[in-house]
C-alpha positions in Angstrom: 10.0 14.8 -27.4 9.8 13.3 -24.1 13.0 11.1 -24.4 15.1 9.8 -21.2 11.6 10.9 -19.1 11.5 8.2 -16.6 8.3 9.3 -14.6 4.5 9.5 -15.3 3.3 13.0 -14.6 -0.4 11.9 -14.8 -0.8 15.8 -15.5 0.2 16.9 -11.9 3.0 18.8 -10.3 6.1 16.3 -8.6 4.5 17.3 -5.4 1.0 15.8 -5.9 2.2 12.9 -7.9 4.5 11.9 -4.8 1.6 12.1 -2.5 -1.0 10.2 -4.8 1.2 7.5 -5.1 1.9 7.8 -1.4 -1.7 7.0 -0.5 -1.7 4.3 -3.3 0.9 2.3 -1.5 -0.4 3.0 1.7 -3.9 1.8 0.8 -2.5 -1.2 -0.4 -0.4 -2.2 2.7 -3.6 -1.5 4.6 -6.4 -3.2 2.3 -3.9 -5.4 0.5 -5.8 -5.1 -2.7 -6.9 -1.4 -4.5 -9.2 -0.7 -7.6 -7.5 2.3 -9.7 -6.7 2.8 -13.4 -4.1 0.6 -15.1 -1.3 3.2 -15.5 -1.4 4.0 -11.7 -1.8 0.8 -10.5 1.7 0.1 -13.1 3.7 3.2 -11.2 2.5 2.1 -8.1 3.4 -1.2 -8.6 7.4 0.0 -8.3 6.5 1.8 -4.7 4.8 -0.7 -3.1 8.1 -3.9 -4.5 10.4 -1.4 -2.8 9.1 -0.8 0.4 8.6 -4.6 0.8 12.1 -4.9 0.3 12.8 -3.3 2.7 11.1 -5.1 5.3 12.4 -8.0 4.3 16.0 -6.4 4.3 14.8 -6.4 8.4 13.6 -9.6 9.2 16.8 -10.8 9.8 18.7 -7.2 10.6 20.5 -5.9 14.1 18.0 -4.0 15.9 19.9 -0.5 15.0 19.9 -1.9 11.3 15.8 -2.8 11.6 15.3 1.0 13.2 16.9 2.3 10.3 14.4 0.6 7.9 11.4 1.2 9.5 11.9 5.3 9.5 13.1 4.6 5.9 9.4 3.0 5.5 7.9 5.4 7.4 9.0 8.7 5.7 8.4 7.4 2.3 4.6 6.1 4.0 4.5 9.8 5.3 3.8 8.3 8.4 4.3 10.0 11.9 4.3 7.9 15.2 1.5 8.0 17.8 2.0 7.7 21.2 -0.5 9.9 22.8 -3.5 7.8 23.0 -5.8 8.9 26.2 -7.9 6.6 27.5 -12.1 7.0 28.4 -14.2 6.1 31.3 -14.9 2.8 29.3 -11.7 2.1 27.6 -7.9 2.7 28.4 -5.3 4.1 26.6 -3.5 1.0 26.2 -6.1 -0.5 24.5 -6.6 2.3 21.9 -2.8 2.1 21.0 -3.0 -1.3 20.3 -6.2 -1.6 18.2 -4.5 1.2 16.6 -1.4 -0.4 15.8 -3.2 -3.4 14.3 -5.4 -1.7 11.9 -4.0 1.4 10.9 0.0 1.8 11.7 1.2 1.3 8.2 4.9 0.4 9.4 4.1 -2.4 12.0 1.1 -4.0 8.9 4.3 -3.4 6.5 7.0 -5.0 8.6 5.3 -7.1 11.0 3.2 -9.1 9.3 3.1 -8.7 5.1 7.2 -8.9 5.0 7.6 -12.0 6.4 5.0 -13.6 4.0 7.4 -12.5 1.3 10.4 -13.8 3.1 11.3 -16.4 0.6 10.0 -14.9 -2.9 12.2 -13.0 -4.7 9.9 -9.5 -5.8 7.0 -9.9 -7.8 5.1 -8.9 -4.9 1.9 -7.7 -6.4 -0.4 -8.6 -8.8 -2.5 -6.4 -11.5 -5.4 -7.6 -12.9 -7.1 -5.6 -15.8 -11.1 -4.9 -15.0 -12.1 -3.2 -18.1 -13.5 0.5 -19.1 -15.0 3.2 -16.0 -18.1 4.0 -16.6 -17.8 8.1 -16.8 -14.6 8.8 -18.7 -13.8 5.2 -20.5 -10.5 4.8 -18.5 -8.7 1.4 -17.8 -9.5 0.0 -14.6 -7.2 -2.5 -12.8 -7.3 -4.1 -9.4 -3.7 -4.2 -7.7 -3.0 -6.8 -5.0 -0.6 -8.4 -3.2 0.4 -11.8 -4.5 0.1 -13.8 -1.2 -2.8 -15.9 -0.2 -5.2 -14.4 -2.5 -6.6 -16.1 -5.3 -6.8 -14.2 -8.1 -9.9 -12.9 -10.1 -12.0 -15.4 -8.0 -11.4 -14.3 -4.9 -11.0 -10.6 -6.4 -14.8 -10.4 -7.1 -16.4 -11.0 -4.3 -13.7 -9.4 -1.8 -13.6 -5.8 -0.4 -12.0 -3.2 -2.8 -10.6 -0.7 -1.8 -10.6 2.8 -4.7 -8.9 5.8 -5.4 -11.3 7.7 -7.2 -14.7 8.7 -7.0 -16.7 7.3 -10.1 -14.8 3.6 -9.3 -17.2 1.2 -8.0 -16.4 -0.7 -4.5 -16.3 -4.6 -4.9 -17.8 -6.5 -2.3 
């Protein structure tokens, strides 16, 4: 009997659970919106609400306090700075670092610009929408998003999906 068993093994070791749902959330921040099964998308759902709290917990936080927060998010993001960006003939390094920053540094997406849409709004951060069966192995597919500015199934049809496994289809 499996009573007072908080967490979903989803038949892997702690290890490779932590870092699936790792790269879930990360996804997410990055693409706002991922296709996966229903049960991952659900224990997902709890990573990606907490790490938004925290950057709202920052908006309004002393710079030591906003620090703090940010290597919180980044060590449960498994994220490591870069600051070695060198530069070509055609492009400096400058430039690198910043394009880099805006698409793929997890933090600065997390705290610098999906936080303070959620400034005001109380959790419920993300939405799941139920897509039906997979084609190969019948499981539950669901869409997770976050809440802000987009519009539902609607707009979830005809935008770019991001996926976790293999056999899912890309939208878009």
């Amino acid at each position: 009997m499996r009573h007072l068993k908080r967490n979903t093994k989803f038949g892997r070791n702690s290890e490779h659970r932590n870092a699936m749902l790792t790269n879930l959330a990360a996804s997410i921040i990055k693409h706002r919106r991922v296709t996966t099964t229903v049960t991952k998308a659900k224990v997902v759902r709890q990573v990606v609400e907490k790490l938004i709290t925290l950057g709202r917990h920052a908006i309004g936080a002393s710079p030591e306090r906003n620090v703090h927060l940010r290597r919180l998010a980044a060590g449960r993001l498994r994220q490591q700075p870069r600051t070695l960006f060198r530069g070509t003939p055609k492009t400096r390094g400058k430039v690198l670092r910043e394009a880099w920053r805006e698409k793929n540094d997890l933090v600065h997406i997390l705290f610098d610009k999906i936080a303070p849409q959620f400034k005001e709004r109380a959790g419920g951060y993300t939405r799941i929408v139920k897509l039906g069966q997979r084609q190969g192995d019948s499981a539950q597919l669901a869409i997770i998003e976050l809440v802000e500015g987009t519009g539902g199934v609607a707009e979830v049809t005809g935008g770019d999906v991001a996926h976790d496994t293999a056999g899912a289809p890309t939208q878009g």
